[in-house]
C-alpha positions in Angstrom: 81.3 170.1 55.7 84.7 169.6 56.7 84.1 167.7 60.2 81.5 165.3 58.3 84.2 164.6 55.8 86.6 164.1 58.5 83.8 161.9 60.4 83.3 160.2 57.6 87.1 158.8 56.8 87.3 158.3 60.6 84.0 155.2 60.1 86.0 154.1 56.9 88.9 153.9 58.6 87.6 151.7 61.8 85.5 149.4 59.2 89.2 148.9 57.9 90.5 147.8 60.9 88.1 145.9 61.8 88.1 143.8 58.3 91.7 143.5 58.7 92.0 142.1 62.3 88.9 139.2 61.4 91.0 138.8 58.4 93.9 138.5 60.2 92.1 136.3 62.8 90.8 134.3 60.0 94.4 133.2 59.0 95.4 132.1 62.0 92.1 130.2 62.3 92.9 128.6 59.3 96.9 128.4 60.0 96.0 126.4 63.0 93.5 124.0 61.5 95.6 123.3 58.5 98.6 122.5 60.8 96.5 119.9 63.0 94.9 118.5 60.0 97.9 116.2 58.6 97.3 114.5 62.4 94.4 112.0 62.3 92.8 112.5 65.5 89.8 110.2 64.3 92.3 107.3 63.8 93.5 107.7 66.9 89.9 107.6 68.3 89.4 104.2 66.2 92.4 102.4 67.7 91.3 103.4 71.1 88.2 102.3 70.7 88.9 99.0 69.2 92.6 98.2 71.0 91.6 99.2 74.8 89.5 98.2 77.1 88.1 99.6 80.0 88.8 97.2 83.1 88.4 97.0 87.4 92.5 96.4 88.0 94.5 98.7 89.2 95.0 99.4 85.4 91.3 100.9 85.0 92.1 100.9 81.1 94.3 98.2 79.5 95.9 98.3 76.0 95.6 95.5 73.4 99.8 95.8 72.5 99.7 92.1 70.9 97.1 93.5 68.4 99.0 97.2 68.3 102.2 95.9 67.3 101.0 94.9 63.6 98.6 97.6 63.8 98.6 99.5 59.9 96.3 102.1 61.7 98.9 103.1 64.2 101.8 103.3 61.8 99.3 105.4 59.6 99.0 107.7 62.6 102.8 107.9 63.7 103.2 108.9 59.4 100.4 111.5 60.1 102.5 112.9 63.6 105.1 113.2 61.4 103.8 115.6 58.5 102.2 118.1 60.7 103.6 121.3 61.5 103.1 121.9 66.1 104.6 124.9 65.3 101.6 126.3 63.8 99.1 125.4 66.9 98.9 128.9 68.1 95.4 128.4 71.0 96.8 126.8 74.5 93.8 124.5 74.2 95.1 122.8 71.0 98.7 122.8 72.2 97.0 121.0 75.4 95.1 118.5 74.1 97.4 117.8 70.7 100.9 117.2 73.1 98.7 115.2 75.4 97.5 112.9 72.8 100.8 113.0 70.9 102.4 111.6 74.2 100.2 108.7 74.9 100.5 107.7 71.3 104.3 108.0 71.7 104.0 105.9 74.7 102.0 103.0 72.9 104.2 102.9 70.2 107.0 102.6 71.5 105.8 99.6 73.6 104.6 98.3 71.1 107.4 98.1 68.6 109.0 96.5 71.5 106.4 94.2 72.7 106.0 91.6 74.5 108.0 93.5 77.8 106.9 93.6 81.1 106.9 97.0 81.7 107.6 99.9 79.7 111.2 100.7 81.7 112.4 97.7 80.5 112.7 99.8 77.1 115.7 101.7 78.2 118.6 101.2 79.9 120.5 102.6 82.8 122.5 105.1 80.8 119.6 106.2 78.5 116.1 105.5 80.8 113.2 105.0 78.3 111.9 108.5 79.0 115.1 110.1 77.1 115.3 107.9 73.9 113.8 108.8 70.6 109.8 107.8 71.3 108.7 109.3 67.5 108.3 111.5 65.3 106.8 114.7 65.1 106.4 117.5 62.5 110.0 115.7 61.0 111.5 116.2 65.1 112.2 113.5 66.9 110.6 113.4 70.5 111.3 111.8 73.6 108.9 111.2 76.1 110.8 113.5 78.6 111.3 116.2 75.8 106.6 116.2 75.0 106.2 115.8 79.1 109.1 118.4 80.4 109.3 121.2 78.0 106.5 121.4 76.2 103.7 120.1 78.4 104.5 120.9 82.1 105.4 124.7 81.2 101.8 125.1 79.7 100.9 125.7 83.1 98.1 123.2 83.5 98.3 120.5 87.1 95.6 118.1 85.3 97.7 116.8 82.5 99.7 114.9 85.0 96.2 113.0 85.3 96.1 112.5 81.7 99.7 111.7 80.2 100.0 107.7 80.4 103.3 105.7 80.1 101.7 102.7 79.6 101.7 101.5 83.3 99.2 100.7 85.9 99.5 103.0 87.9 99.3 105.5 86.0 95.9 107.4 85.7 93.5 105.2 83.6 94.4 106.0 79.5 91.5 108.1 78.9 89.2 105.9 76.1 88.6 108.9 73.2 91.5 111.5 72.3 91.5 114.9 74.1 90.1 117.6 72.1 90.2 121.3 72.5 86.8 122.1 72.7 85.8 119.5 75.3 89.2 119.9 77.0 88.5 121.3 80.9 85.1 118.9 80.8 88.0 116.3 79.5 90.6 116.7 82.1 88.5 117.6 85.1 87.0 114.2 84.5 90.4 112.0 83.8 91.4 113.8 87.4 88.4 112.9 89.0 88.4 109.4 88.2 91.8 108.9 88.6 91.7 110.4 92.1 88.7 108.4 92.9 90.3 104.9 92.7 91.3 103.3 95.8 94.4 102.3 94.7 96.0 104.7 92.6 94.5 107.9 93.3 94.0 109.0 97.1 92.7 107.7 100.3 92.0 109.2 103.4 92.7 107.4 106.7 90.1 109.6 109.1 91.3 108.0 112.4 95.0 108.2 111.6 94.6 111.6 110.1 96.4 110.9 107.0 95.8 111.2 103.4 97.5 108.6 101.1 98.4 110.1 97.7 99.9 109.2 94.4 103.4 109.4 94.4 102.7 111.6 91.1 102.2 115.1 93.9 105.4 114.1 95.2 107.5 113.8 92.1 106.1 117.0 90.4 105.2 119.2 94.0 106.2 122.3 92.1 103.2 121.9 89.2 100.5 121.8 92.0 102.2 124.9 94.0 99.4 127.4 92.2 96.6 125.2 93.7 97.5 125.3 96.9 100.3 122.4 96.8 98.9 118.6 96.5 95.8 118.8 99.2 94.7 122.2 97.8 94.2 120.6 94.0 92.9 117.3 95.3 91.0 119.1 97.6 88.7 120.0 94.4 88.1 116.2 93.6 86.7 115.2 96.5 83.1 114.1 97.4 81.6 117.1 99.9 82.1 115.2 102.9 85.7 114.3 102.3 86.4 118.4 100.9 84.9 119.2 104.7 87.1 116.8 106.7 90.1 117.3 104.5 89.7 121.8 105.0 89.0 120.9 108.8 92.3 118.6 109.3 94.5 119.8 106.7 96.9 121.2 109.0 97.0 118.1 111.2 97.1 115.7 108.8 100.1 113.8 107.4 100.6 112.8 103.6 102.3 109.1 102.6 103.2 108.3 99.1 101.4 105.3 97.6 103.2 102.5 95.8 103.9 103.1 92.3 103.4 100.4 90.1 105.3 100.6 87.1 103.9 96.9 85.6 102.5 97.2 81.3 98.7 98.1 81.1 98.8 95.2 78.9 95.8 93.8 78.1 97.2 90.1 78.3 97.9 91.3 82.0 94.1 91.4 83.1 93.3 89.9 86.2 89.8 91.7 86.3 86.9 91.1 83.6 86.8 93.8 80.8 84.1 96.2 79.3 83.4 95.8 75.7 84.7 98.6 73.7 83.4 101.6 73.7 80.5 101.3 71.0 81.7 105.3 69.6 84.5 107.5 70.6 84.0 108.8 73.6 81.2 106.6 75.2 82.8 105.0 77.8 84.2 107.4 80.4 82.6 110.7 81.0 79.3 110.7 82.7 80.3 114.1 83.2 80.0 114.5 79.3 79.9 111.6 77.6 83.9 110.5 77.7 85.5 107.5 77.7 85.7 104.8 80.8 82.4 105.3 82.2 82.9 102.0 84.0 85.5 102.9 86.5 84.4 104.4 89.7 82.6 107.8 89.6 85.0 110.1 91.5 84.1 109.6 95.5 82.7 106.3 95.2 84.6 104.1 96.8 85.0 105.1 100.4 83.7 101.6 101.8 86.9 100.0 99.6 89.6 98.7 102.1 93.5 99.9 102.0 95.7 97.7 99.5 99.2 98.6 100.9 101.5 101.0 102.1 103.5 103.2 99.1 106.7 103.9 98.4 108.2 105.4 95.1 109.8 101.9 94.5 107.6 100.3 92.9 105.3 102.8 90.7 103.7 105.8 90.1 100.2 105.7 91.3 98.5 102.9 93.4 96.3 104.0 96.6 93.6 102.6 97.9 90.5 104.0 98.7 88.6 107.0 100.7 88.8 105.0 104.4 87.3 104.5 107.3 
């Protein structure tokens, strides 16, 4: 009678725990929603549906600023960055995909509250560099775009959001048409990469006869993010069509790595010199055809080995700007 008993509190007491920890995981559920929910994300979607467009520049997604900086829907979004509470994003997903978001919107703002400029670097000056003034707002904390992309983002551990952040330049990796979400995020990213990777003059080339891979300048300036994939060639490595994976795991150790040309001009839409898509007809529509993202006009990741090289790179000039897979 006595080891029943005993049983018997020993059930009770595991139901208890067991109520208390989904309770407890229940709170945090709804801590975390309730903190994200003072953001609009589905503004956000709107004014990247209706103020970018997918293009075939350099740029691979331009920005209307012109139409931006009068824009009540993005000064009702920079009020909603304000009221919410990051501290109370717990998952590494939402943390992910919310400072991601919250830096491109920075980004856009803050060109344009300044708009028209020529490039976003025009924005700062020599003794405070755009990157280190106040961009915005967030949760009542002012944020630079240094402060989202050094401290918060970068120690997340995560080599794709440097294919995803976009300082408002061409050759940066194409602003991704539909905000990053937590449950779509790896499909999200992996695709942003890929497409950003495929383009000829932004991304990565390989030169087969010279042995030489041409790379963003991106893998040069932030070597240590990509060191846990196996440095810059091991990560791209995962990008590339079959063929080029092959050639790339048979030659790595022969071949040599120049830095493309970064070019730091606005992805301003009144800077187009290639025709644009219509808008994306819902969020997300225009770029995964891996899952239905956002840009799905730009070139499908591998597709444009028969593309010729643009120029030679330096860091002078901007951040991302190959040319294609050659010959």
């Amino acid at each position: 009678m006595e080891e029943s008993s005993w049983a018997g509190g020993e059930k009770l007491l595991r139901m208890i725990r067991l109520l208390a920890a989904a309770s407890l995981a229940l709170c945090v559920f709804l801590g975390t929603s309730d903190a994200v929910s003072a953001y609009d994300v589905d503004l956000w979607a709107k004014i990247l549906e209706e103020h970018t467009r997918t293009v075939g520049d350099i740029a691979g997604t331009r920005v209307d600023y012109a139409a931006l900086r009068d824009s009540a829907d993005l000064r009702a979004l920079m009020v909603s960055l304000d009221q919410i509470d990051p501290e109370q994003i717990r998952s590494r997903e939402e943390k992910l995909a919310f400072w991601i978001n919250a830096y491109n919107i920075l980004a856009i703002d803050l060109v344009a509250r300044h708009y028209p400029v020529d490039g976003i670097k025009e924005i700062g000056s020599w003794l405070r560099p755009v990157w280190k003034i106040e961009a915005g707002r967030i949760g009542g904390q002012s944020y630079s775009l240094d402060a989202i992309e050094h401290q918060i983002l970068r120690p997340l551990g995560d080599p794709r959001i440097h294919g995803a952040v976009v300082c408002a330049s061409a050759s940066c990796p194409p602003l991704r048409r539909e905000p990053y979400r937590r449950e779509r995020l790896d499909v999200q990213l992996d695709d942003n990469v890929g497409h950003w990777l495929a383009d000829p003059r932004k991304g990565l080339r390989i030169d087969h006869e010279q042995k030489r891979v041409y790379l963003s300048s991106i893998f040069r300036w932030f070597a240590a993010d990509f060191e846990s994939t196996g440095g810059a060639l091991g990560f791209v490595a995962e990008y590339l069509p079959e063929t080029e994976r092959q050639w790339l795991e048979r030659y790595r150790a022969q071949a040599e790595i120049s830095w493309l040309d970064y070019d730091w001009s606005l992805n301003d839409l009144e800077r187009i010199d290639a025709p644009t898509s219509a808008p994306a007809s819902s969020p997300g529509r225009s770029r995964t055809s891996r899952e239905a993202a956002s840009a799905s006009d730009l070139p499908r990741p591998g597709a444009c080995r028969a593309s010729r090289e643009t120029r030679p790179c330096t860091r002078s000039s901007a951040r991302r700007s190959p040319a294609c897979l050659g010959s």
